[in-house]
N, C-alpha and C positions, 0 to 999 in steps of 0.2 A: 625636499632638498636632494635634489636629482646629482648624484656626480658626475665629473665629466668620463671617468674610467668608472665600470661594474665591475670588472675582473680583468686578471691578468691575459686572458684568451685576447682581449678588445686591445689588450695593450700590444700585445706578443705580435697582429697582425698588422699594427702600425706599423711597431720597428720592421719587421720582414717589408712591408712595401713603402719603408725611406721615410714615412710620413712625418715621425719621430725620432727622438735617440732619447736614450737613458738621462743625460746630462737636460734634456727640455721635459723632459718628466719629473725629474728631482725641482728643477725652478719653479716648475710651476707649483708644486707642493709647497715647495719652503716661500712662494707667494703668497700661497693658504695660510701658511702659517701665519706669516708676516703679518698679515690682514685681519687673523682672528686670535690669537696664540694670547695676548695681553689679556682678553676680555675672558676669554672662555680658562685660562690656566692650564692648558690641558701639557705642554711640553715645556720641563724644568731645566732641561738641556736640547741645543738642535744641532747637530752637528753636519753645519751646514758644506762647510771643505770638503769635508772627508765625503763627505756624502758625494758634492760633485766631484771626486776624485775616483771613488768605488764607483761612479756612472762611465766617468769615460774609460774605465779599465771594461767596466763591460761590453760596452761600446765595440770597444779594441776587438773583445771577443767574438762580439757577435758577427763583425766584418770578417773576423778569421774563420767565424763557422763553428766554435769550441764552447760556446757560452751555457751555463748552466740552465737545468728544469726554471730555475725562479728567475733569470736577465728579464729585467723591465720591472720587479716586482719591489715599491717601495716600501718601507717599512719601519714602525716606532715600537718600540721595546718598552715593556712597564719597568719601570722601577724596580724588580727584584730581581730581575735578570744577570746574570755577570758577563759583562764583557769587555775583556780585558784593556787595561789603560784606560778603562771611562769610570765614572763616578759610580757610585752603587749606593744609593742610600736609602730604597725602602720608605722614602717618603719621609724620612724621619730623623731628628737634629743627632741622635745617639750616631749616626756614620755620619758626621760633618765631616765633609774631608778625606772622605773613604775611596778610595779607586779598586778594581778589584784587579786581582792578580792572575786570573786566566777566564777564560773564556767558556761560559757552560753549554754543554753536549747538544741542547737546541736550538741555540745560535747559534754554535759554529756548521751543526749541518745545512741550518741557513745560510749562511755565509759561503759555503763551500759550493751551494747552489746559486748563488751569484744576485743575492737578494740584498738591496741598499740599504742600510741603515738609518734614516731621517734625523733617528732624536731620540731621547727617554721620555717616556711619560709619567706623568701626575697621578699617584694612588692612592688608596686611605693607608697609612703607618702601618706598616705591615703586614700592608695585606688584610688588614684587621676592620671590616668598615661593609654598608649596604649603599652607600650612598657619597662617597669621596668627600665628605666634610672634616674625614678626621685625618686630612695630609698637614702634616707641617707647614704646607708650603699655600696652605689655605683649597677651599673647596675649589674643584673643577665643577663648570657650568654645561647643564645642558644647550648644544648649540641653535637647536628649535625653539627654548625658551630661558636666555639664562636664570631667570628668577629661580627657576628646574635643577635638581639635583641630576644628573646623568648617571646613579647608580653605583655601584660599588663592588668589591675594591678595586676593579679594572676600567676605573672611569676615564680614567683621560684617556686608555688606551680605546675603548668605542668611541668617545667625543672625535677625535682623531680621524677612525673612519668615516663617524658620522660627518661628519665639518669636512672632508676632501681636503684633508691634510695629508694623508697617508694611505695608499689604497690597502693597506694591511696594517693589524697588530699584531703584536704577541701580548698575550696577562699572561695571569693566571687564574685556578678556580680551587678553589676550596670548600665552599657550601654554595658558591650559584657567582660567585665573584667574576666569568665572565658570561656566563647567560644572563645575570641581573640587567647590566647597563647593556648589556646589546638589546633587549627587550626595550630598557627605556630609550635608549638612542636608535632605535629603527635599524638594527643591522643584525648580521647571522654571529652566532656566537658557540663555538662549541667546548664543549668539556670531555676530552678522551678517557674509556676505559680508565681505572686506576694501575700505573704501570705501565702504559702504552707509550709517555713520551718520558725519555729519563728527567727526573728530577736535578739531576748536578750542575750545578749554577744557579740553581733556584733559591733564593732567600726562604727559608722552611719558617711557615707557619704552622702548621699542623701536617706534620709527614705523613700520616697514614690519609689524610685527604689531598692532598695539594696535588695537584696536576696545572700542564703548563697547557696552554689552549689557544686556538687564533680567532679574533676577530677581522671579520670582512664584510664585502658589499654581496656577496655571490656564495652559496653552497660549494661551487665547484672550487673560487679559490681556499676555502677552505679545508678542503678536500687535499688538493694538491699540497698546500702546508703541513697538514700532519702526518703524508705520507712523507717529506723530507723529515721531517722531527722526529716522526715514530721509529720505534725500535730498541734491541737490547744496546746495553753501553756497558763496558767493564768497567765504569766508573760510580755505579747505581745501581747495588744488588738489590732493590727491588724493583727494575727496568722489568719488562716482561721477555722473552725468549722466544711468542709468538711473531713467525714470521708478518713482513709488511705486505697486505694486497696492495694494489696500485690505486689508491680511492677515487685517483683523478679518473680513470677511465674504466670506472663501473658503476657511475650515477646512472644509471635504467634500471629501473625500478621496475618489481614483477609484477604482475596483471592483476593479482592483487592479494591486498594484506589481513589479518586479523590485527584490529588494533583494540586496545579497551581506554576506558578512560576510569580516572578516578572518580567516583559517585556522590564521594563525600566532598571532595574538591570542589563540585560544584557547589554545593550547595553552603559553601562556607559563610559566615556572618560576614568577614570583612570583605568578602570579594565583591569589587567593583561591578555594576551591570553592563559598562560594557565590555569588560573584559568573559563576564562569561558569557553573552552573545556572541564576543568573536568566536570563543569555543564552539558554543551550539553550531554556529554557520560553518565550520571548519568540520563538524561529524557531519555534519545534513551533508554535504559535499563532498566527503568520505563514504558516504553510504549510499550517493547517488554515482560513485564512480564504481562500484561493487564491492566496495572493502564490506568487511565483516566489520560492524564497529556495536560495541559490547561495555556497558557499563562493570567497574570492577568495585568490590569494596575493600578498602585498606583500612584495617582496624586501628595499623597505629599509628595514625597523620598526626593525632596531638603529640605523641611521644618524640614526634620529630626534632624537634627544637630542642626542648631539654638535653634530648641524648645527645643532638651535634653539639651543643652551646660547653655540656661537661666534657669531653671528649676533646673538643678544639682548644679550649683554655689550657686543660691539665697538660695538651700536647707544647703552647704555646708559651708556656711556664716554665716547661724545661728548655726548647728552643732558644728562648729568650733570654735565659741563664748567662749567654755567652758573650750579652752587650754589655760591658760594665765598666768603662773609661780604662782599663788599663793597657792594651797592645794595638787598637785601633780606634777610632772613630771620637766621639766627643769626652770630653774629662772636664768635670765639673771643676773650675776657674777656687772655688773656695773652700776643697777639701782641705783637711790636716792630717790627717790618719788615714789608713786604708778601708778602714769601715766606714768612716764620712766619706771616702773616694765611691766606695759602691753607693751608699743609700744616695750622693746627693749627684752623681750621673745619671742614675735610673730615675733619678725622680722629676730631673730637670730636663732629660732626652728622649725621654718615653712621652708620649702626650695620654691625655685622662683615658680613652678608651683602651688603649694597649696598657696601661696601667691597670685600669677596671681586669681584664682578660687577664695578665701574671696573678694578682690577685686572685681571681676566681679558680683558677687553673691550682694554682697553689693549695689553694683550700681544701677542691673536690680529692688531691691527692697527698693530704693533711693524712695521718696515721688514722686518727680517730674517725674520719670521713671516708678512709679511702675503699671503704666496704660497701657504705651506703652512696654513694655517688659513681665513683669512677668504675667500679667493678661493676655495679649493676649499670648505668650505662654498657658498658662493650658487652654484657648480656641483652640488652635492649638492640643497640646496633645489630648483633645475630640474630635475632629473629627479623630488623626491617630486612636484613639483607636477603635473610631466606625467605621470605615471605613476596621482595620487589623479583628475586631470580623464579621464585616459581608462577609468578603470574608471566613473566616474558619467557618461559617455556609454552605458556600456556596463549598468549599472543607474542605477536610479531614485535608489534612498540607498545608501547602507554602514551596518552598526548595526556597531556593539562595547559593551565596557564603558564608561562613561567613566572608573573610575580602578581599579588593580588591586586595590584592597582596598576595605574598609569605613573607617570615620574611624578614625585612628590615636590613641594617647594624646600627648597635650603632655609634650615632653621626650624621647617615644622617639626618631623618626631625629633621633641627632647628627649623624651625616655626610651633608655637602650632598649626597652622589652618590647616597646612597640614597633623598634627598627629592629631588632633580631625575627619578631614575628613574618615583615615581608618577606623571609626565607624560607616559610613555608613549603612553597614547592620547591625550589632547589635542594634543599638539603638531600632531598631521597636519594639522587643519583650519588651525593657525593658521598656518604652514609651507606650504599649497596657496591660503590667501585663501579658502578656501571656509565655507559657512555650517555651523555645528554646535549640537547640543542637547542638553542632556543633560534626561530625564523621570524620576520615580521608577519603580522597577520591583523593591519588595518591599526586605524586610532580612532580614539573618543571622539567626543563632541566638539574637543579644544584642540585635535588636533596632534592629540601626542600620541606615540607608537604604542601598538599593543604586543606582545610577546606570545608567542606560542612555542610552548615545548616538548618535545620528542624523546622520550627515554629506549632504548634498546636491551636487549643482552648484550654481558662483557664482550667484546672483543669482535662486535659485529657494525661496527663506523660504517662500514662499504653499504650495508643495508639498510643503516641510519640516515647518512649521508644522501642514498639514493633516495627514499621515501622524501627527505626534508626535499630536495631538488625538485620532486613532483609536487608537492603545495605550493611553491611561489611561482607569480604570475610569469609565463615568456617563456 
């Protein structure tokens, strides 16, 4: 599924030579849309006007020579995003009716760089999901197979890419939320440093992991995205204060890397055979361009999942606190009292997984639990983190899979454990705060995208970024 745009660079030289304008970039998207939007579920709003309105203002600019890094760069927003005067719901019935009241610090520097808005996209309820079956608004389809899950919780925002609906997204990531679906929809997906882009207008599912992140068709526009996003903000003290390099223009990658891979990852019971052949084929080609490539062992891969699963709920438990029918969003039609107002809002607005998550969240941080779970998780978390930072002193990246199979069908994993399980590899980066990528790297037998992904040290994207540039074909 070839798009007709791979990056903004392809775009950027049409408009310079008249070929285009903004305004026949947007139509032709919101054709894309038109033509797939009902089937695949992927955009819940498309904000079609505005959109050709924000085209020809750029338009305007660009004739005057004034037009921002992003003119020509279209663009659909997940669900969690805030951006002011539009809906904000999180996928989920508890903000029926919700608009938000300003604008968050990673869209308006979008904005400010002269990037379209398309549309909102289709996510799992809060962000809470591996695979977009748990939106309110029903599952988004893989567009290579809808029968296909597209991944989660930033599924409609890859479907999007993937489908030449939008030549960019914005998610977000919290355990692999947008390297999962860009693996299973065949696009680049990255997860910045923890800290690197501000979180404020972010809908918080778990604050200590969420990061905001772009999906695309090209490293490079990736690249260019998070250098507008990235940065501190006085509105999100935990922003980082490290200055932004230019990542658009330091994809040249050095002559060559030390990379290791996980040893144990390979050899996992669930992983797919051909996802770890793409691997193999990916070091053999590593190792035949001079890279140093070095198997690693990570003792605590199983601990993985536990420690994110307690840590994200207990986080997601208190976040979650603050939906409860009384100053926004949905109010349960048949309370009598305020305590029937809370119990029968949340029970009726929250769907069964985000429910399952307060729940469990709750518990781990129960008085009687909160020693045996929650505390000993964020001891568990300190050691994967010291353990993922001193092997990336020790190499340049890590590569692995990014998810042990290919896209699954909608409806297969019933049980939550075995859909928390394809988190495997994501969690590490977002559990260590470190930057991760998922690029394509081939499909199975059937056809479907296989994910490969790239871990770094904190705050080294430009090195990440370049390295992932030098793996994909052209």
């Amino acid at each position: 599924m070839k798009p007709k745009y791979a990056s903004l660079s392809e775009i950027q030289r049409e408009l310079t030579a008249g070929t285009t304008s903004c305004r026949q970039l947007v139509e032709f998207y919101l054709t894309n849309i038109e033509a797939r939007n009902a089937e695949l579920n992927v955009f819940l709003e498309v904000w079609a006007d505005e959109a050709r309105a924000q085209a020809e203002a750029v338009d305007a600019k660009l004739a005057a020579g004034t037009a921002g890094r992003l003119a020509g760069m279209v663009i659909g927003l997940k669900d969690v995003l805030a951006y002011q005067g539009h809906a904000l719901q999180s996928s989920s019935r508890i903000l029926d009716g919700f608009k938000s009241l300003f604008t968050g610090t990673a869209v308006g520097r979008l904005l400010a760089e002269d990037a379209i808005f398309i549309g909102r996209q289709n996510c799992d309820e809060f962000a809470m999901g591996g695979s977009n079956e748990n939106s309110a608004f029903g599952p988004v389809r893989n567009a290579l197979d809808p029968a296909r899950v597209p991944g989660g919780s930033s599924g409609g925002s890859a479907v999007a890419v993937q489908a030449d609906m939008c030549l960019a997204s914005i998610g977000s990531d919290t355990g692999g939320s947008v390297r999962q679906p860009a693996a299973f929809c065949g696009v680049v997906g990255l997860k910045p440093t923890y800290s690197r882009v501000s979180r404020y207008g972010l809908v918080a599912f778990a604050s200590s992991f969420d990061q905001i992140g772009p999906l695309t068709h090209s490293v490079e526009d990736a690249a260019s995205l998070l250098e507008v996003m990235a940065g501190a903000d006085e509105f999100d003290s935990t922003s980082s204060q490290e200055p932004v390099p230019a990542y658009s223009q330091l994809l040249t990658p050095a002559a060559s890397y030390r990379v290791g891979y996980l040893a144990n990852a390979i050899e996992l019971p669930g992983l797919q055979p051909e996802v770890r052949n793409a691997l193999e084929r990916t070091l053999a080609e590593l190792r035949a361009r001079g890279h140093v490539v070095e198997a690693v062992e990570f003792p605590l891969l199983e601990q993985m999942i536990p420690t994110y699963y307690i840590l994200t709920t207990a986080e997601a438990s208190s976040n979650l606190s603050r939906f409860d029918g009384v100053k926004y969003g949905y109010r349960a039609p048949d309370a009598t009292d305020l305590e029937s107002l809370y119990k029968k809002t949340r029970a009726q607005g929250f769907g069964p997984e985000v429910q399952r998550r307060i729940m469990l969240g709750t518990f781990v941080l129960s008085a009687s639990y909160y020693d045996a779970y929650y505390t000993k998780a964020q001891q568990v978390r300190r050691l994967i983190k010291e353990k993922t930072d001193e092997l990336l002193r020790q190499y340049d990246f890590l590569v692995l899979p990014t998810t042990p199979t290919t896209a699954f069908k909608i409806g297969e994993k019933q049980d939550p454990v075995s859909m928390y399980l394809a988190d495997i590899f994501t969690v590490q980066a977002s559990l260590a705060g470190v930057p991760a990528i998922s690029i394509p790297a081939g499909a199975d037998a059937q056809g479907l995208p296989i994910g490969l992904q790239i871990m770094a040290g904190a705050f080294r994207e430009a090195d990440l970024l370049a390295f992932a540039q030098s793996l994909l074909p052209g």
